[in-house]
C-alpha positions as CSV (number, residue, x, y, z in Angstrom):
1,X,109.0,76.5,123.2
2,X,107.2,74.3,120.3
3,X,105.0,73.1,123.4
4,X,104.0,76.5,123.8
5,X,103.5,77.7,120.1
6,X,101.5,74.9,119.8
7,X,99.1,75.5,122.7
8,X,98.2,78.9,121.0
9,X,98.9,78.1,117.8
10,X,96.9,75.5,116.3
11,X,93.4,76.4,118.0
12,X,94.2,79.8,116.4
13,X,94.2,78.1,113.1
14,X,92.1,75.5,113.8
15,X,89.4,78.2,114.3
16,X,90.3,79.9,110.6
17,X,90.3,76.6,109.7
18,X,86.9,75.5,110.8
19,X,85.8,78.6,108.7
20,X,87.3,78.0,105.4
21,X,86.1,74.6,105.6
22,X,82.3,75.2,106.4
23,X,82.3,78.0,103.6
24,X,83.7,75.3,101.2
25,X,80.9,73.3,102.0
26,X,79.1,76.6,101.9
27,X,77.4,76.4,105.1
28,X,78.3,79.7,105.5
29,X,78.6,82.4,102.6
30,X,80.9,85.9,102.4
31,X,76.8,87.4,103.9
32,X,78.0,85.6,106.7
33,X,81.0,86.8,107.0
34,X,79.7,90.7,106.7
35,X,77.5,89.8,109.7
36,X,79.7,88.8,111.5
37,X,82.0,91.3,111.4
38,X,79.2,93.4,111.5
39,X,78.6,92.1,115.3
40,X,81.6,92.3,116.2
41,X,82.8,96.0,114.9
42,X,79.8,96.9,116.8
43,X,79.3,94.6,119.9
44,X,82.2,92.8,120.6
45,X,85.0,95.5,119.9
46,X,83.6,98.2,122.1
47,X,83.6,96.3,125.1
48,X,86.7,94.4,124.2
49,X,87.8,98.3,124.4
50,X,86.4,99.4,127.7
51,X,87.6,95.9,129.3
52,X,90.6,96.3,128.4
53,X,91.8,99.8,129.1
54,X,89.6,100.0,132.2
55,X,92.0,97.1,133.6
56,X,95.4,98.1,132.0
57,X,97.9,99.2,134.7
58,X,99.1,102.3,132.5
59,X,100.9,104.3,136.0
60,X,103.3,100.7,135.4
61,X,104.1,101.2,131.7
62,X,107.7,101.9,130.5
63,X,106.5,104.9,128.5
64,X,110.2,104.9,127.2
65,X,110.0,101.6,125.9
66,X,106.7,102.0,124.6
67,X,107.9,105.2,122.5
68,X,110.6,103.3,121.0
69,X,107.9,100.3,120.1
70,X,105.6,102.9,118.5
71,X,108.6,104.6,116.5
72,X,108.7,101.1,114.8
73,X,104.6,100.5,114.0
74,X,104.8,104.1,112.5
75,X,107.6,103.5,110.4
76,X,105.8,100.1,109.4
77,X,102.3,101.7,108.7
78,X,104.6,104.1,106.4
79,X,106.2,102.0,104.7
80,X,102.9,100.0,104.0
81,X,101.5,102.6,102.7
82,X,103.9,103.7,100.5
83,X,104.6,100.8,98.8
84,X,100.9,99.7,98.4
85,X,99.9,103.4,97.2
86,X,102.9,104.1,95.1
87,X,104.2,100.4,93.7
88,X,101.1,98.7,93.1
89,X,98.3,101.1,92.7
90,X,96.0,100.2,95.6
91,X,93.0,102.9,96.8
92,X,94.1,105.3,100.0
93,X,91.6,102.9,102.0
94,X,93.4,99.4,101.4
95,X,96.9,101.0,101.8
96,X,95.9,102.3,104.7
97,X,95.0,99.3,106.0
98,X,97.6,97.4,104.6
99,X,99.6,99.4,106.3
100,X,98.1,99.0,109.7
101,X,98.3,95.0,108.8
102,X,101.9,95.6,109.8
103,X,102.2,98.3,111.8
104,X,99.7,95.9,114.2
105,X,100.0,92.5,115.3
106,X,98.0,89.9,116.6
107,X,99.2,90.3,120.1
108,X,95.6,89.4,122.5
109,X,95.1,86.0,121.2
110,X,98.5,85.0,119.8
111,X,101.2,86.6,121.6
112,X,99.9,87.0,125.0
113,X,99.1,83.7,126.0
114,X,102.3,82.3,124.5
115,X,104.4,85.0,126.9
116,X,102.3,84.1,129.8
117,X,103.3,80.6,129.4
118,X,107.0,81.0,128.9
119,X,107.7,84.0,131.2
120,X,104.7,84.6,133.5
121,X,101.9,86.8,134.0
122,X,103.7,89.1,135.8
123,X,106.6,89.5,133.3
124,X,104.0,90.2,130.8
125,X,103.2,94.2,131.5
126,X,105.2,95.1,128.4
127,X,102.6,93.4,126.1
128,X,99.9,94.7,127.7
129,X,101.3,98.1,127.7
130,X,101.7,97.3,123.7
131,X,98.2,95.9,123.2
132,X,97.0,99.4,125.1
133,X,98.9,101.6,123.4
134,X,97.4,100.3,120.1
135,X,93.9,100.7,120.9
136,X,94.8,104.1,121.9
137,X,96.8,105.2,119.0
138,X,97.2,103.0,116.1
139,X,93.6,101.3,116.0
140,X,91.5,104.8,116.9
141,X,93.5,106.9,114.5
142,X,92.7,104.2,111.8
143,X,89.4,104.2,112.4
144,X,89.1,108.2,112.4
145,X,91.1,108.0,108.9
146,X,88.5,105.4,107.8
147,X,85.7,107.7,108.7
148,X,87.0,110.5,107.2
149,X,87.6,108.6,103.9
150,X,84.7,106.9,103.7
151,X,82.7,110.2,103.6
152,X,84.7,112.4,102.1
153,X,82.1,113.4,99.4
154,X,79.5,114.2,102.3
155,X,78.8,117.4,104.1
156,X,81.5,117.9,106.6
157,X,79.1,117.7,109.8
158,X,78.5,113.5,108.5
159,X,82.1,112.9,109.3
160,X,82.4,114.4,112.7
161,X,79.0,112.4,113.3
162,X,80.5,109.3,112.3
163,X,83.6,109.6,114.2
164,X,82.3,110.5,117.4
165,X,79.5,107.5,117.1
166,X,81.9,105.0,116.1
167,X,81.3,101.8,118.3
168,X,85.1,100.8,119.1
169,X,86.3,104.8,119.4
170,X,83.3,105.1,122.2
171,X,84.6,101.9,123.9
172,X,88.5,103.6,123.5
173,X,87.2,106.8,125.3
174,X,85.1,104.7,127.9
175,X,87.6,102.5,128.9
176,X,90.1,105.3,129.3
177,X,88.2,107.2,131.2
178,X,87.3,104.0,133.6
179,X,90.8,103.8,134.1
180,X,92.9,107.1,134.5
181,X,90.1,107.8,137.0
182,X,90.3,104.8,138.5
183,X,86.4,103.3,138.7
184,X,85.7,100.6,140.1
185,X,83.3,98.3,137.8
186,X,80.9,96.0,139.5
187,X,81.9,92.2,139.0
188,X,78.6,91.3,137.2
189,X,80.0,94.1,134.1
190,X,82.9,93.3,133.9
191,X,81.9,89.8,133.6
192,X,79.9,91.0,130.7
193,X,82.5,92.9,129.1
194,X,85.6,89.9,129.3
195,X,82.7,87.6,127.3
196,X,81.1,89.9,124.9
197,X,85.0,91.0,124.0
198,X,86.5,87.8,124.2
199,X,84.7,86.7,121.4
200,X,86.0,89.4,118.7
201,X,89.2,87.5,117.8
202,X,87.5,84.2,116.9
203,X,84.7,85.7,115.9
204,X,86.6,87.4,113.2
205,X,89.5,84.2,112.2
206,X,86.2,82.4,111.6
207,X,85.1,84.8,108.9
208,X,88.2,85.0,107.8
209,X,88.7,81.6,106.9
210,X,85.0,82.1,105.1
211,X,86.1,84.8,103.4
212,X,89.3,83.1,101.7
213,X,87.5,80.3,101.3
214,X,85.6,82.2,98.3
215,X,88.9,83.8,97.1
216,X,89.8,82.4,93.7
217,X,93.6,82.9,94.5
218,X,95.4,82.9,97.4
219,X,98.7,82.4,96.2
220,X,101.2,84.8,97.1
221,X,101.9,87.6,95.0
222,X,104.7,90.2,94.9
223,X,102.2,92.2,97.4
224,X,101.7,89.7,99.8
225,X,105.5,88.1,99.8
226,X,107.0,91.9,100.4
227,X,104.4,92.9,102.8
228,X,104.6,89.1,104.6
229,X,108.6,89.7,104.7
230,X,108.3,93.9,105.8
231,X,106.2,92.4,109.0
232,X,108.2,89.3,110.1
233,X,111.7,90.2,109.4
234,X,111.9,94.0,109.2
235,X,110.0,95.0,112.2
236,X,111.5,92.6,114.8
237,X,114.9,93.9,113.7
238,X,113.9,97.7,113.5
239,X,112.0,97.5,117.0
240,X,115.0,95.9,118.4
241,X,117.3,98.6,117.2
242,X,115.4,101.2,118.6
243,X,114.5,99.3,121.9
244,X,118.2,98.1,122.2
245,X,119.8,100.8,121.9
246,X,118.1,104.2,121.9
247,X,114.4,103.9,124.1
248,X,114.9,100.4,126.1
249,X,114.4,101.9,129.2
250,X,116.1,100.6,132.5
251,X,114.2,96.9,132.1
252,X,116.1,95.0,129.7
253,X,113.9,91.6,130.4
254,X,110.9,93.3,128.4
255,X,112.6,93.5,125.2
256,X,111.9,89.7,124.7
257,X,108.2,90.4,125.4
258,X,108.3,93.5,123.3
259,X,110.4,91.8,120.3
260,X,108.2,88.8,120.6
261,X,104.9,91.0,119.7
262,X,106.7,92.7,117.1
263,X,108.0,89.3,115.2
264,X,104.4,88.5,115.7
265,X,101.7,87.8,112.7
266,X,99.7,90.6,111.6
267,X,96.4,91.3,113.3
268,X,92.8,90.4,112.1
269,X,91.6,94.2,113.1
270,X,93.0,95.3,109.3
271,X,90.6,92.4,107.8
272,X,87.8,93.5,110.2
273,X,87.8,97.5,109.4
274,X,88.0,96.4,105.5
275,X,85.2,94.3,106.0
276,X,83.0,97.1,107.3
277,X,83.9,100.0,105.2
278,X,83.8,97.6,102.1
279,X,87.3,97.7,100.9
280,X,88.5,94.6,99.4
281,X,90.3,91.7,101.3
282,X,92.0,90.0,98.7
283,X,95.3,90.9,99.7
284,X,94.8,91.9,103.3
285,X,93.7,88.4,104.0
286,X,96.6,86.1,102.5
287,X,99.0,88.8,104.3
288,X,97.3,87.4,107.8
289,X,97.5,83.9,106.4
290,X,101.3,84.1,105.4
291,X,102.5,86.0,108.5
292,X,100.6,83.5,110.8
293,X,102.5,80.7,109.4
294,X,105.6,82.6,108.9
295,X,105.3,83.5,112.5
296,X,105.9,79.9,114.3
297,X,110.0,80.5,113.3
298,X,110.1,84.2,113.8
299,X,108.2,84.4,117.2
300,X,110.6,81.5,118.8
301,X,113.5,83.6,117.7
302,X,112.2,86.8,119.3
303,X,111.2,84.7,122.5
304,X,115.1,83.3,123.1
305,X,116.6,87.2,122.9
């Protein structure tokens, strides 16, 4: 199992890494960092999108089990929200995306290939069911909420505009229709597409690890311990009560897979949709820092259930 955590592991730091250490030396500054999360909000994301729901087997997903999964990012995202809004006083835009720092989980780049190594591809469907199901619910509604927020002082016509022309959201709808119609995409694109989107996750550790290198304080605070304790101990547990024992469907062997994404560390998609719609990162990004190292113990737990 260590073998394993370490194979995905320690590149996935090792590339934050490289990027707090080169904007120490400030080969790269926090411009930087905007651009490229600028490139990949509007390059890389999109066709991440359309790559990956154009190839997701979704006729195979346990719809049962998934129900029971989203049940528990919900109640996550809620409780995220509250607490930020209501305890410590943060805007609507940051809890929101505090909130979606623990409702979602780094699950492509972290939690995938560490399944795929311990159980097999083809005991891996729940995951990719999970990773799906994110893009189509969780990730689009935040980015509709994000829209809406960000132009809620601007004629009413703006906002539907800059819904329906957000990048990622047109990828979402793309990639859906690709695959509930079942299109066929020529080699050449979809050659294209696994490239151009296999670069977003990098892409954005490596501005992340610019963007704390400029932080003056990355210490945890009463913020970033309760949120850092909400996503590694409270979700694996609430997830496995309701995939246990009310929506587990008839496959028992995908609640390891399932419990394994939720005891996961949170995503870098909260960081990226701060980044672009200029909310501050100063507590989103030490969340992603303490949950990735918290993660080593509580995703070898969730992998042995």
């Amino acid at each position: 199992m260590l073998g394993h955590l370490s194979t995905a592991v320690f590149p996935i730091f090792a590339i934050g890494a490289l990027g707090f250490l080169l904007g120490k030396i400030r080969t790269f500054d926090v411009t930087a960092a905007f651009a490229i999360n600028k490139f990949v909000m509007l390059v890389c994301m999109p066709a991440l999108c359309i790559e990956f729901l154009a190839l997701a087997p979704i006729k195979h997903f346990d719809f049962l089990l998934l129900f029971g999964y989203f049940l528990s990012e919900i109640i996550l995202f809620l409780i995220g929200l509250f607490i930020s809004k209501y305890f410590f006083r943060l805007s609507n835009t940051e809890a929101i995306l505090i909130g979606l720092a623990l409702a979602l989980t780094n699950h492509v780049l972290f939690v995938l290939p560490i399944a795929n190594e311990i159980f097999g591809t083809s005991n891996t469907l729940t995951i990719v069911s999970i990773i799906t199901m994110d893009g189509l619910l969780i990730f689009s509604l935040t980015l509709i909420a994000m829209d809406i927020l960000s132009n809620s002082n601007r004629p009413f016509f703006v906002t539907i505009k800059a819904i329906i022309t957000n990048p990622p959201l047109i990828g979402i709808l793309v990639g859906l229709v690709i695959s509930l119609n079942n299109l066929e995409l020529p080699s050449g694109f979809l050659f294209f597409l696994e490239k151009m989107g296999g670069t977003a996750t990098p892409a954005l550790l490596f501005s992340l690890g610019i963007m704390l290198s400029y932080q003056d304080k990355i210490a945890p605070t009463k913020l970033i311990v309760s949120m850092t304790i909400i996503k590694l101990i409270l979700h694996p547990i609430l997830a496995w009560l309701l995939i246990a024992f009310l929506f587990g469907g008839s496959y028992p062997a995908n609640h390891s897979t399932a419990l394994m994404v939720a005891a996961a560390p949170s995503g870098v998609m909260a960081y990226m949709l701060a980044m672009n719609y200029n909310v501050t990162v100063d507590r989103i990004s030490p969340i992603i820092l303490y949950t990735s190292i918290g993660s080593l113990i509580t995703v070898s737990l969730a992998a042995t259930m």
